[in-house]
C-alpha positions as CSV (number, residue, x, y, z in Angstrom):
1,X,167.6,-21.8,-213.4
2,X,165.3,-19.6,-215.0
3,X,164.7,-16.0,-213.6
4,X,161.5,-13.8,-214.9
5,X,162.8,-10.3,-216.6
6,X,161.4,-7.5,-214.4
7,X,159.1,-5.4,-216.7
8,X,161.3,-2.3,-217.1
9,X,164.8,-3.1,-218.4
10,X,166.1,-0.6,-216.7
11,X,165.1,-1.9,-213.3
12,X,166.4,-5.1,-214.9
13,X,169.4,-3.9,-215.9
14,X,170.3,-2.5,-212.3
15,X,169.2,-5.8,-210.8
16,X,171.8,-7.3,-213.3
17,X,174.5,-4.9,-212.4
18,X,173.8,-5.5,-208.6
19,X,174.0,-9.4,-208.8
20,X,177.0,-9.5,-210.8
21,X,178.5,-7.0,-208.3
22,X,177.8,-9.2,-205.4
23,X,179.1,-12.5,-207.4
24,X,182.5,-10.5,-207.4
25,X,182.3,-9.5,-204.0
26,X,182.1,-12.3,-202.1
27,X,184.6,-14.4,-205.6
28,X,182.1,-16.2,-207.4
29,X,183.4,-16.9,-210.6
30,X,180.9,-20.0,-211.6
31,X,177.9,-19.7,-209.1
32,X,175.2,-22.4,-208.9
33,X,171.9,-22.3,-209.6
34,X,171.1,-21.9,-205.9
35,X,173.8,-19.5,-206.0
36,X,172.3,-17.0,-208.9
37,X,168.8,-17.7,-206.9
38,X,169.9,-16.5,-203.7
39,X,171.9,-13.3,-205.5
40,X,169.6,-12.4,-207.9
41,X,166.6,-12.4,-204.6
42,X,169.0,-10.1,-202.9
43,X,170.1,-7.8,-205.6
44,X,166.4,-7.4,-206.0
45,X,166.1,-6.5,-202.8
46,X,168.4,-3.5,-203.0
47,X,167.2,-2.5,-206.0
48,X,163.8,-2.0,-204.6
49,X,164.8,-0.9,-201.3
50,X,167.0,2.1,-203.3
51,X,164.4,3.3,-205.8
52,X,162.2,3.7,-202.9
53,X,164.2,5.5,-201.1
54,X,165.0,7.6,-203.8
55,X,161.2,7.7,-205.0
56,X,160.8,9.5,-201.3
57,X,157.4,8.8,-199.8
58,X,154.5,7.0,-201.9
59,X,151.3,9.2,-200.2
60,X,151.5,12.5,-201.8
61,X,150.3,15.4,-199.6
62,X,146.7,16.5,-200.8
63,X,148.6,20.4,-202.1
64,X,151.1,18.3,-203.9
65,X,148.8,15.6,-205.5
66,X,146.2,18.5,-206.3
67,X,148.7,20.4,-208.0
68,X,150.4,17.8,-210.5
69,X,146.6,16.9,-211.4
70,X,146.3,20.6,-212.5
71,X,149.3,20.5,-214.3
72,X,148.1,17.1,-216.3
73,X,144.9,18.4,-217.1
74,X,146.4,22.1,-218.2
75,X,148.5,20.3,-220.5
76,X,146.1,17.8,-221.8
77,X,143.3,19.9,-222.6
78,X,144.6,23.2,-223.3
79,X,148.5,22.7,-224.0
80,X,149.2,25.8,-225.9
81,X,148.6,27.6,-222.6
82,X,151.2,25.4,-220.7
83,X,154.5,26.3,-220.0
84,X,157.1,24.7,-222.0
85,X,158.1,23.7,-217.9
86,X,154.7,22.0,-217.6
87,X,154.9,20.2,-220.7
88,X,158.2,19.1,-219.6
89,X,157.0,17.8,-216.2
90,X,154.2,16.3,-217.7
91,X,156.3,14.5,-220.3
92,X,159.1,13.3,-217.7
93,X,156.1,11.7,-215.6
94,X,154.6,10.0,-218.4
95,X,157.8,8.1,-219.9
96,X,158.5,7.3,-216.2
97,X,155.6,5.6,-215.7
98,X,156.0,4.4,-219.3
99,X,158.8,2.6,-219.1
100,X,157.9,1.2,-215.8
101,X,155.2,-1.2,-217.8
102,X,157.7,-1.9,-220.4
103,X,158.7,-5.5,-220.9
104,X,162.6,-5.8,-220.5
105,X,162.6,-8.0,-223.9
106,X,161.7,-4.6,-225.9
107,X,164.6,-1.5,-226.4
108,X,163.7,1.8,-227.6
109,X,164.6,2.6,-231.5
């Protein structure tokens, strides 16, 4: 069986960590093909189910959306008037989103 790597490795590497979890919970030592199919669909499942519960709602109110927009552009075109906090948001977005489009073949040096 051949699975597809998700595109961040460290989705990946929690959808690894939750199929392996499940082999052990129900005694799998050697699981089929079928077997790994049917896990690895699931632990994707509750991987994605998780990170959007943790990710909170996707529709941002307009107040809340307006105001991280402000930040980015502060920060982009005038960063020595940003706060080191700003910067810091700004930054924690980006490599978020950043290593969401990552392929899970590459690491970080």
């Amino acid at each position: 069986m051949t699975t597809t790597p998700h595109r961040s490795p460290l989705i990946e590497s929690m959808i690894c960590t939750a199929s392996t979890s499940l082999l052990k919970e129900v005694g799998i030592t050697f699981p089929t093909d079928a077997e790994m199919s049917e896990v690895r669909q699931l632990a994707e499942t509750i991987v994605r189910d998780t990170v959007d519960a943790l990710a909170g709602p996707r529709d941002l109110s307009v107040g809340l959306r307006d105001t991280l927009i402000d930040v980015a552009d502060l920060v982009a075109s005038d960063p020595e008037t940003a706060s080191v906090d700003q910067i810091h948001e700004v930054a924690i977005a980006l490599r978020g989103l950043l290593d969401l489009h990552t392929p899970a073949r590459m690491s970080h040096s």
